[in-house]
C-alpha positions in Angstrom: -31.6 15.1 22.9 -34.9 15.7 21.3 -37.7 13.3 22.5 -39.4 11.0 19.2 -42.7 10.3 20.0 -43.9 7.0 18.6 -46.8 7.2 16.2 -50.6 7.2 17.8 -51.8 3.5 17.3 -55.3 4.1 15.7 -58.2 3.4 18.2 -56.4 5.2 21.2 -56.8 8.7 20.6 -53.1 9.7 22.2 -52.0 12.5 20.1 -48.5 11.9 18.6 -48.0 16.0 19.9 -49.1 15.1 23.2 -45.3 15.5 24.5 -44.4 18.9 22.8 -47.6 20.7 24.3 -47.1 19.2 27.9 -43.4 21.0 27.4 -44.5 24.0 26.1 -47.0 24.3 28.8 -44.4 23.6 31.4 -41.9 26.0 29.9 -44.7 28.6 29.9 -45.4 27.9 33.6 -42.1 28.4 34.5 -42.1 31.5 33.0 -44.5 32.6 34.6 -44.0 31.6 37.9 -40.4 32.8 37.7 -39.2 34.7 40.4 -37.7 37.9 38.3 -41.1 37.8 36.6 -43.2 37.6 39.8 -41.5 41.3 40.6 -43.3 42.9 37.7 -46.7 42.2 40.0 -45.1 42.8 43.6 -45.9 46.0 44.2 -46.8 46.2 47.6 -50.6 46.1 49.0 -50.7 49.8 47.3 -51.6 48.2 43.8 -55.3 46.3 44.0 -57.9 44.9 42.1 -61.1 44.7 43.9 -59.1 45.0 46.9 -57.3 42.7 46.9 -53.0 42.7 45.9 -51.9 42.6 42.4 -49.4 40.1 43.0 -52.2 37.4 44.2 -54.8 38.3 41.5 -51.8 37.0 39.0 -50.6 34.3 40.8 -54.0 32.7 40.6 -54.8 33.9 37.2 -51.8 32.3 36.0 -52.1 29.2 38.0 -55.6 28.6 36.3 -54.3 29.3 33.4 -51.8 26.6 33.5 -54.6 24.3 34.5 -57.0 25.1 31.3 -53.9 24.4 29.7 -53.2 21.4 30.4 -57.0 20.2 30.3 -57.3 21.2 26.9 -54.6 19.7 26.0 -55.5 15.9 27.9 -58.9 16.3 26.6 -57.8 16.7 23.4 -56.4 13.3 23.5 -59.0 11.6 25.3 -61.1 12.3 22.7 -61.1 9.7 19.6 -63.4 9.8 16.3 -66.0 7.9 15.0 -64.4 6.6 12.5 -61.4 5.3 15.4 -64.2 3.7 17.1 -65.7 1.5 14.5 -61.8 0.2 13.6 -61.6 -0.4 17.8 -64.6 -3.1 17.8 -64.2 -4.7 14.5 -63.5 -8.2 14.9 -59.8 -9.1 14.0 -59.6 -9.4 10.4 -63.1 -7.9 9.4 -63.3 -4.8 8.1 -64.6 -2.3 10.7 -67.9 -1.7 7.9 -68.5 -5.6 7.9 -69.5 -5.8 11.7 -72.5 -3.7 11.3 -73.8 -4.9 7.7 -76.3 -7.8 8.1 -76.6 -10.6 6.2 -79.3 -10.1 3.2 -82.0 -12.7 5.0 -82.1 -10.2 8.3 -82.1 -7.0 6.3 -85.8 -7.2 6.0 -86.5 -7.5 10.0 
């Protein structure tokens, strides 16, 4: 059962994608965290990096990578244009270009 995403309204910013990223990003997190993968870094307290155990210097690494992910992909969407902007404050039934042009008499000011 695939999942349709509505279309973005204009104005919001909400990407019509937004659900197929947050998937992939949980699919790639449960990789990553998955227990048969977690034994390709457990090797013991032998293997280090700066001291301290392979299997904690990925478990964090992949941790903040799942959390860049995921901001990236919610600032993405928080994150409308210009152009979205002017079409949010326009008065209903105006053109979003009409609200900022002056009348000819207060042109001169």
């Amino acid at each position: 059962m695939p999942f349709d995403a509505p279309p973005a309204k204009p104005g919001t910013g909400s990407s019509p994608r937004l659900p197929e990223r947050s998937l992939s990003v949980f699919l790639v997190s449960f990789v990553l965290f998955f227990p048969p993968f977690l034994g390709i870094f457990d090797r013991g307290a032998t293997t280090t990096v700066a001291g301290i155990p392979l299997l904690f210097v990925y478990l964090f690494g992949a941790w903040a990578l799942v959390i860049a992910l995921m901001a990236m992909i919610m600032e993405s969407r928080a994150q409308p244009s210009e152009e979205d902007d002017d079409e949010e404050h326009a008065a209903p039934g105006q053109p979003a270009d009409a609200q900022h042009s002056l009348p000819a008499d207060q042109q001169t000011r």
